[in-house]
N, C-alpha and C positions, 0 to 999 in steps of 0.2 A: 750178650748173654753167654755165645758161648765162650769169651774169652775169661767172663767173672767165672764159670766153671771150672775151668784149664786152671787159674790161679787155685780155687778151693783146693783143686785136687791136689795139685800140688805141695800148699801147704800140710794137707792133711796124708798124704804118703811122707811127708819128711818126718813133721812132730808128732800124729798120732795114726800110726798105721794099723793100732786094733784096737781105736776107741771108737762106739760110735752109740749115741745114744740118740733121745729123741731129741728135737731142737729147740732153741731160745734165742734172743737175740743180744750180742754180746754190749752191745751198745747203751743198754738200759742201766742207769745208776744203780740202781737199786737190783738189779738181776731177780727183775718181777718175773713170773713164769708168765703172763698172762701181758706182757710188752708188745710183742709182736712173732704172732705166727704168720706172718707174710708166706706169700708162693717162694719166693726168692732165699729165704731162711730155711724154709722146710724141701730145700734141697739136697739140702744134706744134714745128716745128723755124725756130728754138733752142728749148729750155728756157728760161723766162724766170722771175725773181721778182722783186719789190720788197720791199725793207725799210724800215721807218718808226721814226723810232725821237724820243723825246724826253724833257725833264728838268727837271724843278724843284728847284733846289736854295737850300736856306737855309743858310750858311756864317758863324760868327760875327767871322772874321776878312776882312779884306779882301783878293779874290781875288788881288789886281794886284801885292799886295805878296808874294804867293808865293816863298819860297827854297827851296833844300835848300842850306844851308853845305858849302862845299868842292865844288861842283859846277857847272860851266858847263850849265845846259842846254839842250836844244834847242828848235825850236819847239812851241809846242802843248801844253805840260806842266804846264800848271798844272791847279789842283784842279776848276777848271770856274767856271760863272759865277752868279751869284746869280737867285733869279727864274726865270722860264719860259725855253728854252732849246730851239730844234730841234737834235735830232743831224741825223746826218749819216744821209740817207737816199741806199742803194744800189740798183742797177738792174744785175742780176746774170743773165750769159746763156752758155749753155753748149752745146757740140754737138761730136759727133762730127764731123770734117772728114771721113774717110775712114775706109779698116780699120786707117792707121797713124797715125793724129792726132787729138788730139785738143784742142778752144779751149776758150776760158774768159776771160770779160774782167767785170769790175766798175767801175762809170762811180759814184763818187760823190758829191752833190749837197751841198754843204757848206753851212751856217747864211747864210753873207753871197752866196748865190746865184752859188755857182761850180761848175762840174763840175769833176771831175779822176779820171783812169784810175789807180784801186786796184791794182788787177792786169788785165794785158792778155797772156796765154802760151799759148804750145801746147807740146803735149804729145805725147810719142809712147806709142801705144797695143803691147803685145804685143812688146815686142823681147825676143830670148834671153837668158837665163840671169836672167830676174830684174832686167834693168834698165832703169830709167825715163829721159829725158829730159826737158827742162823749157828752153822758151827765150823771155824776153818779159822782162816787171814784172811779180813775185810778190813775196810774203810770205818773209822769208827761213827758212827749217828750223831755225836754230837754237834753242836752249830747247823750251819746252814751250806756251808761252801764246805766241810770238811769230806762229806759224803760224794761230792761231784771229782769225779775225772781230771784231772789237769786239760783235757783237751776241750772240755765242756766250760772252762770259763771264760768268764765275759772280755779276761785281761788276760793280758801272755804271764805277770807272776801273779804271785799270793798278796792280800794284805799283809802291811806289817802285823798286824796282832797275830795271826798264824805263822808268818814268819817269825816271831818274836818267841811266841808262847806254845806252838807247837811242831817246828821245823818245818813249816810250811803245810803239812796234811798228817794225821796222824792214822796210822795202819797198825794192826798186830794181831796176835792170833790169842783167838779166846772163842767164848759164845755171845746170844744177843738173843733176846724177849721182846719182842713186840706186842701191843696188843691194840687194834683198833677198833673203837666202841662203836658198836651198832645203832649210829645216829644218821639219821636220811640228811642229806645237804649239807653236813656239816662234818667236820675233820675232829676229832680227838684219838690222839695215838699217845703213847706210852712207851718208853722206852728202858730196857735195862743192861749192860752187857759188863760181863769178866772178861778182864784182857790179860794176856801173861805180864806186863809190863817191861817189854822191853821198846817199846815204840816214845819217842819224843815226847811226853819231858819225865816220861818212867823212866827206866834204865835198869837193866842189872835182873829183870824178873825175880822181883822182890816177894817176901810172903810166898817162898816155894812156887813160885812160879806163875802167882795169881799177887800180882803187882798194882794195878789199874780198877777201876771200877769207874763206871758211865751212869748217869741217869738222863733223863729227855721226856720233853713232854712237848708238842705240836697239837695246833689248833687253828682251824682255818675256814674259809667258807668263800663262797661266790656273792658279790654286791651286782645285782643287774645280771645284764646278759654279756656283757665285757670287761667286768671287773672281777678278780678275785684274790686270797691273801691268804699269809700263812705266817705266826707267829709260836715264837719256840723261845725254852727256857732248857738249859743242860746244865751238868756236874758232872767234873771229873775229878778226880781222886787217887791222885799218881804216888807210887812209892819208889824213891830215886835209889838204885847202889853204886855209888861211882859213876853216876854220869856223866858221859863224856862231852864237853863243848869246847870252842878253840882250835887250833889250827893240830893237825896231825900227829905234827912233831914235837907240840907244846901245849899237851892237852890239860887242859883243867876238870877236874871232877868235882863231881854234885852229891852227895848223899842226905836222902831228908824227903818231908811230904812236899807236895804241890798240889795244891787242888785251887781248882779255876771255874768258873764261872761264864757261861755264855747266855745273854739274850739276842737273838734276832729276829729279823722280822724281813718280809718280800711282800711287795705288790705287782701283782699284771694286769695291764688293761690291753686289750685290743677289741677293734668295731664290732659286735653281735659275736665275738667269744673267736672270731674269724683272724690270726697270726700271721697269714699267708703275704699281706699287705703290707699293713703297720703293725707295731702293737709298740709297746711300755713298758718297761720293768725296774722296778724302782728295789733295792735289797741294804739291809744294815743290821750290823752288828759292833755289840759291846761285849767286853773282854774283862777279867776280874780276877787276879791269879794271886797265893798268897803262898809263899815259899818261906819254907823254915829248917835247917838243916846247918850240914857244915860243908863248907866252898873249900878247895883245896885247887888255887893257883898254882899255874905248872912252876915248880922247884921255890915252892914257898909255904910256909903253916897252913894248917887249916885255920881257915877263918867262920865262924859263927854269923847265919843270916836269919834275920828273921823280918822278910820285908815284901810287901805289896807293886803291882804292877797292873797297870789297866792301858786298855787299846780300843779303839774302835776304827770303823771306816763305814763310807755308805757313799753306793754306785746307782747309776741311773743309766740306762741301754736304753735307746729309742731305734726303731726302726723307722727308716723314714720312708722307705720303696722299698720294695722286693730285691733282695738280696745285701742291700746296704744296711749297715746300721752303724750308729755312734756312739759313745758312751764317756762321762765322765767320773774322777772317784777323788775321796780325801780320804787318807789314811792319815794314824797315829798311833801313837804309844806311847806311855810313859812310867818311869821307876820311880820309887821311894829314894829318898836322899842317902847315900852308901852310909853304913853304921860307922860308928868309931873304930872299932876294933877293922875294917877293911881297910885295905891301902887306896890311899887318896891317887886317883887317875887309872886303877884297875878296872876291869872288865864291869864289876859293880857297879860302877862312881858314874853317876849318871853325867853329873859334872854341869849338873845345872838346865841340861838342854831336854827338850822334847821334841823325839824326830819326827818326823812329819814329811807328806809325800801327798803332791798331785797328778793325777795320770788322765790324759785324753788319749780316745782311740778313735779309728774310725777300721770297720772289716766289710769284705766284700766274700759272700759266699755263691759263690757259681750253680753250684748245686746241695744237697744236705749232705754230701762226702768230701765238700771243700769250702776251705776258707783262709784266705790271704788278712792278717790284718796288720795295722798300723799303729804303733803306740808311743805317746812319750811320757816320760816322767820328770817330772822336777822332785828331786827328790834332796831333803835334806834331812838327813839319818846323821849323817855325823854335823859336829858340833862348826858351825863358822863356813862352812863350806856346804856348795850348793852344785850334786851331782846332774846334768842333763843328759837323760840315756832316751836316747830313740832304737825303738826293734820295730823290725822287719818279721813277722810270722808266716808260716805255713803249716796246716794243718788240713791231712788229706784222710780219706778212709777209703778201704775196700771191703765188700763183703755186708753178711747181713749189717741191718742198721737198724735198729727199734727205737721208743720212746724212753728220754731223755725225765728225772724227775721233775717235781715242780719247780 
């Protein structure tokens, strides 16, 4: 105990020597006010935690050459890099402002030694009828995995459909409307958020700066004393300026709508509602994206698209003892056949193929501030050729720790 103090302190004299509010706990998806007021958290105000996280991955294809046919993507998407690898370690702080607000900001510290603000929002605490507030840089609500952590999921990457469709997670700063109905045992929420649209697959913070538009609807409920479920329907409504996808130095732009389509759905079972042991988790989603605008390939015409894209995957986590668990997933995606007017074997041209990707894990968590896991992928995103990438993960925490969403 007192050496997790000596670290607080420390952190909190370097990054925030005259913030101090009341506490939350940084670890919570959703930066619930009401996640966990632990002894441990209410040590100091803010709540503080740090994340560590890293990777070794051995890949039989070469990273650099990464495709998905028929897909412009964004940045950050490829499969990962070969060799030892720091993730991205986060520095995650949370506090009650007052009796009507609540903050929450994550600073994280990326591999080539840069920071950058994940999410930086507050919150309003206790407003009637069941509705929340939200105003800063968050995670956007739509789907199901897009709202979770990268450290919180089940796999070391993204499905292809979020790799594909929205550079892997999409963030940005705008507001969000919640509203959850006052129904006993049962889940109906509502969602609505304006995003500046500069986040994957906006670009360019279009419409003066209000680019993006979200909608969301979740619904869920308990079967028994160890089953429960939650399914969700979303829209988003992206306005592109020049978005940029392609390699750095040979970028291709985007300008045109997107709007996309998400349903998902999750199941958990564990014995009398008891996780501690075994439990179950069954999750899937479908993907539905229809893009119209004009493609501009780096040092060629703009070309005119007017073309559809769908994705899906679906994972199952078993725990089988305390501490282990396993888990398998099928991922996919697929494009529209490239128009006439595109060049045949561009970035468009799907070229016939639908990538596709299987991944087995097995992780071992010591304690709820650590976990080692094992993964591999057979992955076949590009056409004729079939990538075998095994990683090695690490993913540690220090500091408060609260609950995790459903």
């Amino acid at each position: 105990m007192k050496l997790q103090i000596l670290v607080k302190s420390a952190i909190i004299a370097l990054l925030l020597p005259s913030w101090a509010q009341a506490q939350n706990s940084p670890f919570d998806q959703s930066g619930s006010p009401g996640a966990a007021r632990t002894a441990s958290a209410s040590a100091f105000n803010p709540a503080i935690g740090v994340i560590f996280s890293g990777t070794y991955g051995r890949l039989s294809e070469d990273p650099a050459t990464y495709v998905l046919p028929g897909f412009a993507l964004g940045p950050e998407t490829g499969p990962g890099e070969r060799g030892f690898s720091l993730g991205e370690s986060e520095i995650n702080m949370s506090a009650n402002i007052d009796d009507k607000f609540f903050g929450y900001v994550t600073v994280a510290l990326t591999p080539e030694n840069e920071a950058e603000v994940e999410e930086a929002f507050i919150r309003t605490i206790g407003l009637p009828q069941g509705l929340t507030l939200k105003a800063g840089r968050f995670l956007s609500g739509i789907g199901y995995l897009n709202e979770q952590h990268a450290h919180v999921w089940d796999f070391v990457d993204a499905p292809l459909p979020y790799r594909a469709m929205l550079a892997n997670q999409l963030g940005d700063d705008g507001i969000q409307l919640r509203w959850v109905a006052p129904i006993e045992s049962f889940l109906v929420e509502f969602g609505a958020e304006a995003l500046r649209g500069d986040g994957f697959p906006a670009g360019g913070a279009a419409n003066k700066g209000t680019g993006t538009r979200g909608f969301f609807v979740h619904v869920g409920g308990d079967v028994g004393a160890g089953n429960s479920w939650r399914a969700g329907v979303s829209r988003l409504n992206a306005r592109a300026v020049d978005r940029e996808s392609g390699d750095e130095t040979n970028l291709d732009l985007f300008t045109g709508k997107s709007n996309l389509n998400i349903a998902d759905f999750v199941w958990k079972w564990a014995p009398n509602g008891n996780a501690t042991v075994t439990n179950f988790k069954f999750q899937a989603e479908y993907f539905k994206r229809a893009e119209n605008g004009s493609f501009t390939p780096f040092g060629s015409p703009d070309v005119p698209i007017d073309g559809n894209q769908s994705g899906w995957y679906a994972q199952a986590v078993y725990q089988l003892m305390p501490r282990w668990r396993v888990g398998v997933r099928h991922d996919e995606v697929k494009a529209d056949p490239v128009s006439a007017t595109a060049p045949a074997g561009g970035v468009l041209d799907p070229a016939g193929h639908t990538p596709k990707r299987e991944s087995a894990m097995i992780d071992f968590s010591n304690s709820e501030g650590s976990r080692v896991r094992l993964q591999f992928n057979r992955d076949r995103s590009r056409p004729d050729t079939v990538d075998n990438q095994v990683f090695l993960q690490y993913i540690m925490s220090i500091g408060a720790h609260g609950a995790h969403r459903f």
